[in-house]
C-alpha positions in Angstrom: -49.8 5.7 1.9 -52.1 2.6 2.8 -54.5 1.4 0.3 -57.7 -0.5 0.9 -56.5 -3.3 -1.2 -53.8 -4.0 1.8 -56.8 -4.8 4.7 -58.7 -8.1 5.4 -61.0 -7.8 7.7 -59.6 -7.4 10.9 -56.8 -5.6 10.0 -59.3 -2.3 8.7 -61.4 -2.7 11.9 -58.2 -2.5 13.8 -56.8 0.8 11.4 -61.0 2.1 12.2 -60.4 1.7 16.0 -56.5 3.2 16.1 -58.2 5.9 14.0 -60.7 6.7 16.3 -63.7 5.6 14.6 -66.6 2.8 14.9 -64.8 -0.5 13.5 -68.3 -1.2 12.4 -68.2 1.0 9.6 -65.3 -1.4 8.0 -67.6 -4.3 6.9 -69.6 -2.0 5.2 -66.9 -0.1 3.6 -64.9 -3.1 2.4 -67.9 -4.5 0.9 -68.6 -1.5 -0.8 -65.0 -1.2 -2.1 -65.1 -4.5 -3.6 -68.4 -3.9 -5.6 -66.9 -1.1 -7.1 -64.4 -2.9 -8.3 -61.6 -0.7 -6.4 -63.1 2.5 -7.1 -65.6 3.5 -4.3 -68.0 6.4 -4.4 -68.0 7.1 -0.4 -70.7 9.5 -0.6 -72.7 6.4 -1.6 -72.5 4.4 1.6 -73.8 5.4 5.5 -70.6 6.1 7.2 -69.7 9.0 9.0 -67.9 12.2 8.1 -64.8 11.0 10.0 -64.6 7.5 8.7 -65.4 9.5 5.0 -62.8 11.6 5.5 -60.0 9.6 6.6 -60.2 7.0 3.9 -60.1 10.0 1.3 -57.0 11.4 3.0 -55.4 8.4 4.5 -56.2 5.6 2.1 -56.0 5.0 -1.6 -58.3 3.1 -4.0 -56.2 1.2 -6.3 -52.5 2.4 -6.0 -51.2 0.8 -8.9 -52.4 1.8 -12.9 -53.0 0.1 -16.3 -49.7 1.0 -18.5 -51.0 -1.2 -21.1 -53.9 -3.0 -22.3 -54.1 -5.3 -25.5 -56.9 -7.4 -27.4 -56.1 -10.4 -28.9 -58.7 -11.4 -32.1 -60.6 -13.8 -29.3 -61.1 -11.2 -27.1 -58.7 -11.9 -24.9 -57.4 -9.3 -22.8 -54.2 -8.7 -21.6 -53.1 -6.2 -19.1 -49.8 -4.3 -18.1 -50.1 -3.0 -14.5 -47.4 -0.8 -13.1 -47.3 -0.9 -9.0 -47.0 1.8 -6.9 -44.5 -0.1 -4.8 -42.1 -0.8 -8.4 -42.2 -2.7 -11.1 -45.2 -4.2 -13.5 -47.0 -7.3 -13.6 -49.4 -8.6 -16.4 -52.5 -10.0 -15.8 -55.1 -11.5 -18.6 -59.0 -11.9 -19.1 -60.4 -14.6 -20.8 -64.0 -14.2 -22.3 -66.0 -17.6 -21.4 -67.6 -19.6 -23.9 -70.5 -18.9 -22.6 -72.3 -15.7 -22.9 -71.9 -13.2 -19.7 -69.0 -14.8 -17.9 -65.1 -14.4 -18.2 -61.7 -16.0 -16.5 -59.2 -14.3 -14.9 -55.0 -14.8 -14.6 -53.1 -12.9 -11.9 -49.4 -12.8 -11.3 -47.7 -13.7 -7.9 -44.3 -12.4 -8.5 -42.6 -9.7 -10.5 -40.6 -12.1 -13.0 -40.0 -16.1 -12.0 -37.0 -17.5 -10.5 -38.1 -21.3 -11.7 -36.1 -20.9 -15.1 -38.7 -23.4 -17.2 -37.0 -23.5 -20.6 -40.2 -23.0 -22.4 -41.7 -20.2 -20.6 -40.7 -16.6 -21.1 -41.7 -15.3 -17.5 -38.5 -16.7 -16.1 -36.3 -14.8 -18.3 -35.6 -11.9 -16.6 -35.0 -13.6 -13.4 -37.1 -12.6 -9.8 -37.3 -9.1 -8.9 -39.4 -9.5 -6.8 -42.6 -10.9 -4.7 -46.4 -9.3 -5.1 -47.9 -8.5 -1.9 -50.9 -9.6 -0.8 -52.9 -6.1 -1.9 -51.0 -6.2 -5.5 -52.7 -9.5 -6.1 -56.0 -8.3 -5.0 -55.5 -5.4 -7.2 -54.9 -7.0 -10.3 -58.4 -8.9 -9.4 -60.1 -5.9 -9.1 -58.6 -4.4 -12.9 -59.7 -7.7 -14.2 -63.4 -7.8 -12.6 -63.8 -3.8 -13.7 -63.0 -5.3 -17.2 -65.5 -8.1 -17.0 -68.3 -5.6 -16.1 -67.1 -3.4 -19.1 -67.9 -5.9 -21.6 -70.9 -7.2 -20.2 -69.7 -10.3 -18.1 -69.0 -11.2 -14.8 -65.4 -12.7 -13.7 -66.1 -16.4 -12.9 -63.2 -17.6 -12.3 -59.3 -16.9 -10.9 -56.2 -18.8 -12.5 -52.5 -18.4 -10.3 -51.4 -18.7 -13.8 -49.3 -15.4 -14.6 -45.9 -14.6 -13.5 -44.3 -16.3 -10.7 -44.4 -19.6 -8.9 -47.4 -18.7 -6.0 -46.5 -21.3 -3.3 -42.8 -19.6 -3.0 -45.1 -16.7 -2.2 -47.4 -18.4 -0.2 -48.4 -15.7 2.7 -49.2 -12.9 0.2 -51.2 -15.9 -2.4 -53.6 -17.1 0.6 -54.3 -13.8 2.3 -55.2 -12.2 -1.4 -57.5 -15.4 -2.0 -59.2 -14.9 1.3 -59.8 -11.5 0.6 -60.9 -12.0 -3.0 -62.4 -15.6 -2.2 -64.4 -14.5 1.0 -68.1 -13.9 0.7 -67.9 -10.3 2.4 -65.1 -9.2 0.6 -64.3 -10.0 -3.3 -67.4 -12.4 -3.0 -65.4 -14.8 -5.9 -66.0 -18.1 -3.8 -63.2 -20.4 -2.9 -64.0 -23.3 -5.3 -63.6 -20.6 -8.0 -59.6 -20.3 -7.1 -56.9 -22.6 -8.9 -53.5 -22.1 -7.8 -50.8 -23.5 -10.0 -47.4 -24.9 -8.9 -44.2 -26.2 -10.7 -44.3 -28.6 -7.8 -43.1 -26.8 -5.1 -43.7 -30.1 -2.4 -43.9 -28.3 1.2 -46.3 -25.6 -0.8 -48.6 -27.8 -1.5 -48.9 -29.6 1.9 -49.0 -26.0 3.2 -52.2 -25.1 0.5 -53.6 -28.4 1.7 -53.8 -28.0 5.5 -54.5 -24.3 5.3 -58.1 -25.7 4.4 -59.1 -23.2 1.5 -60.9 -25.4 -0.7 -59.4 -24.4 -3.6 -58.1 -25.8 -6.5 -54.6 -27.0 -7.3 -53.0 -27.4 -10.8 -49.6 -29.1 -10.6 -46.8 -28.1 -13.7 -45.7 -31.4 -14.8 -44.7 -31.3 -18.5 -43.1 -34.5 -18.3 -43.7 -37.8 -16.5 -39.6 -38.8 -16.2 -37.4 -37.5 -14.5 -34.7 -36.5 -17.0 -36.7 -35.0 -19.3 -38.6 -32.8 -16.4 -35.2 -31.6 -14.8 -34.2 -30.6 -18.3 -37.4 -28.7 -18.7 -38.1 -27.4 -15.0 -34.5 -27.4 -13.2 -36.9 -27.1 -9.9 -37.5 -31.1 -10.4 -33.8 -31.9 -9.6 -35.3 -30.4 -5.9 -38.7 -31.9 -5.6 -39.1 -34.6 -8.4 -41.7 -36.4 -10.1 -42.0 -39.1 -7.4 -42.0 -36.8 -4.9 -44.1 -33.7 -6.8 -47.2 -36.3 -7.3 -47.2 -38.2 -3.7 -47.2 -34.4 -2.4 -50.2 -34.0 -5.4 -52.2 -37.3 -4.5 -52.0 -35.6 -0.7 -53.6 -33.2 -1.7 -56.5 -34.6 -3.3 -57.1 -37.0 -0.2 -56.3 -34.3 2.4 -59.0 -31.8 0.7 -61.6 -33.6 -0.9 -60.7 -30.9 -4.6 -59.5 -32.9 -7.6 -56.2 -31.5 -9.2 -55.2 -30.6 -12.6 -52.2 -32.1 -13.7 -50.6 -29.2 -16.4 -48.7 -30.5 -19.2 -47.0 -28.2 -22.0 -46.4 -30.5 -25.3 -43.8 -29.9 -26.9 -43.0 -31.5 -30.7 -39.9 -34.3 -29.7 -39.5 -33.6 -26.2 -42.5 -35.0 -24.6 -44.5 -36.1 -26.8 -44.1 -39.9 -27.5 -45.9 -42.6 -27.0 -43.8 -44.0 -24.4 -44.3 -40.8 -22.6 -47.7 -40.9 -22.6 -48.0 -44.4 -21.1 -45.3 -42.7 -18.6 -47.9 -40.2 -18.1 -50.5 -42.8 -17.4 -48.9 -45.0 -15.1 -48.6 -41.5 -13.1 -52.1 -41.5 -13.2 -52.9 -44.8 -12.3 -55.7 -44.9 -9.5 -55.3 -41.4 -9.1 -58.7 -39.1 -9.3 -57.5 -35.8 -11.2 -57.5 -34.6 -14.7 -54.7 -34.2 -17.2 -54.6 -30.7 -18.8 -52.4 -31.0 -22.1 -51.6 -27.4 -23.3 -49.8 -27.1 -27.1 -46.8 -25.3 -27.0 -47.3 -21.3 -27.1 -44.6 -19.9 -28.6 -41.6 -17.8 -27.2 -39.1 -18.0 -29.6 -35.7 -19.3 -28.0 -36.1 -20.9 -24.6 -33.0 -19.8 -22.0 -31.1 -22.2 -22.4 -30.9 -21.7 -26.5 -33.5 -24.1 -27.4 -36.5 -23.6 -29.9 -39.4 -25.5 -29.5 -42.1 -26.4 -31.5 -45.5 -27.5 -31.0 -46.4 -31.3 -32.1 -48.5 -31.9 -35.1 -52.1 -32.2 -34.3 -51.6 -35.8 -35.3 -49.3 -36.3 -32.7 -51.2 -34.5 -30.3 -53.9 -36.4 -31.0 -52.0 -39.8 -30.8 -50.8 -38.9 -27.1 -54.6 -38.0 -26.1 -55.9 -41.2 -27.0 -53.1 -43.2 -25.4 -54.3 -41.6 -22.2 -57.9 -41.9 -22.3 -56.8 -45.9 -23.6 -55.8 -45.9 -20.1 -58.7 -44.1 -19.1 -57.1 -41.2 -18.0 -59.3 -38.0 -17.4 -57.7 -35.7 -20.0 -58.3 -33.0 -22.2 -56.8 -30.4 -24.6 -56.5 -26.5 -23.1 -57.5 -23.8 -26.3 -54.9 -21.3 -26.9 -56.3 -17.9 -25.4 -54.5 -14.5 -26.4 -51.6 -16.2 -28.5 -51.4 -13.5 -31.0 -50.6 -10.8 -28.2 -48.5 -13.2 -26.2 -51.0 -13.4 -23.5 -51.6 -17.3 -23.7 -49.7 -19.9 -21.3 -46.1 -19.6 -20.8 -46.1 -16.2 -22.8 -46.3 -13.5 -20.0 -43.0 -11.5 -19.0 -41.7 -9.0 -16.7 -42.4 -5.1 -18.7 -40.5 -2.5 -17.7 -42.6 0.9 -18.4 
């Protein structure tokens, strides 16, 4: 059994038309489906009988259910959502700073073939990709949580399980139909889509013209010390990861986010940081430097630490020395393991 969550656009006015019915009515019930947030009253819109009845028997709202749910002491909110098609997927929501608005993470894939060291998604493998509807769906849980405590989602983050550009068909249809003004109404420059440095991805996100945002996962600025961290860089490294990054930036017009994980004696130094800035030289994008959330022992047996603030601190100011846009990213959800680098396949 369809659900809405698997139409754009075109593809419900074609499923109205085989159907027998007005493909006019789609628009209107689309629209109406993503205001509710997934759970649409039909009674409440002007469509006929037919059309009425053959969503109700033919087409679900939300396929998938919350297993879980769990608030951190920030009020982060972290989500376990078990599919209807297998498996689970967690998905977070970030209260803003400011009053009335909130941030959202979704998953791409069930589990993470990248094998990062530090982060736990990767531990369990890939079992599988999302499609496009299970991204949208996790969206619509995180929106219908907003709305509960009194805010609006703002913002999406790519951010949860799974690389997104080795998913890339499934990723872009799901942002157009939670992006587009008709549909999820979220609004493209609202989208960041996060990537280990997948190179052809990112050249694909660029020409598909989205105008969203990109967040590259660097974590180091040499190359030994990212393949031993992100065995994806022996593939596409860090030469190659930020001419595909600086492409990007020139081909859209959007300035990236370079990620960057600290972790205490790994890639922390001051000689990595200067590294770091000659990366940046000339280069029109911000450096995002997230301390270490913790996992316990990486895959490959190591257990890393976060730096000190001093040393933290110390790296900062070496970039912004070199006048390096860069800032520090807040733990979120830590305490429930719902911060960066924390979220892992469930099994229910």
């Amino acid at each position: 059994m369809h659900s809405l969550v698997d139409f754009d656009l075109p593809a419900f006015r074609e499923e109205m038309s085989a159907a027998g019915h007005k493909p006019v009515h789609a628009l209107k019930v689309l629209r109406h489906f993503y205001e509710s947030h997934g759970n649409p009253d039909l009674s409440s819109i002007e469509i006929s009988n037919g059309v009425r009845n053959h969503i109700a028997e033919k087409l679900a709202g939300r396929p998938g259910r919350i297993a879980r749910e769990i608030v951190a002491n920030d009020g982060t909110t972290k989500l376990l959502i078990s599919l209807k098609s297998g498996g689970a997927v967690e998905s977070v929501l970030m209260p803003g700073y400011r009053d009335g608005i909130a941030a959202g993470c979704v998953s791409s894939q069930i589990g993470c073939a990248m094998g990062c060291d530090f982060c736990a998604s990767t531990r369990n493998g890939l079992e599988r990709n999302l499609e496009a509807g299970e991204i949208v769906e996790q969206f619509l849980h995180l929106k219908e949580r907003a709305a509960g405590i009194g805010r609006k989602l703002k913002t999406l983050v790519f951010m949860g399980m799974g690389e997104p550009l080795l998913n890339f068909d499934a990723v872009v249809a799901a942002i157009r139909r939670i992006a587009a003004p008709d549909l999820g109404g979220l609004g493209w420059r609202q989208v960041t889509v996060s990537t280990v440095g997948i190179v052809p991805g990112i050249d694909r996100l660029a020409a598909a013209d989205l105008n969203v945002h990109l967040a590259v996962s660097l974590h180091a600025p040499d190359e030994p010390t990212r393949s031993r961290l992100i065995p994806m860089n022996r593939r596409f490294g860090v030469t190659d990861v930020m001419a595909a990054t600086r492409r990007f930036e020139a081909t859209t017009g959007r300035t990236p986010t370079i990620e960057y994980c600290m972790l205490a004696g790994v890639n922390d130094s001051d000689q990595q940081a200067e590294l770091l800035a000659d990366l940046m030289d000339g280069f029109r994008a911000h450096v995002n430097l997230i301390p270490y959330n913790s996992i316990g022992t990486g895959i490959r047996g190591t257990v890393y630490q976060r730096p000190t603030t001093e040393r933290m601190h110390a790296f900062i100011n070496r970039l912004r020395d070199r006048k390096v846009v860069a800032h520090f990213r807040l733990p979120r959800g830590d305490d429930v393991n719902a911060a960066c680098g924390q979220l892992r396949q469930s099994v229910v």
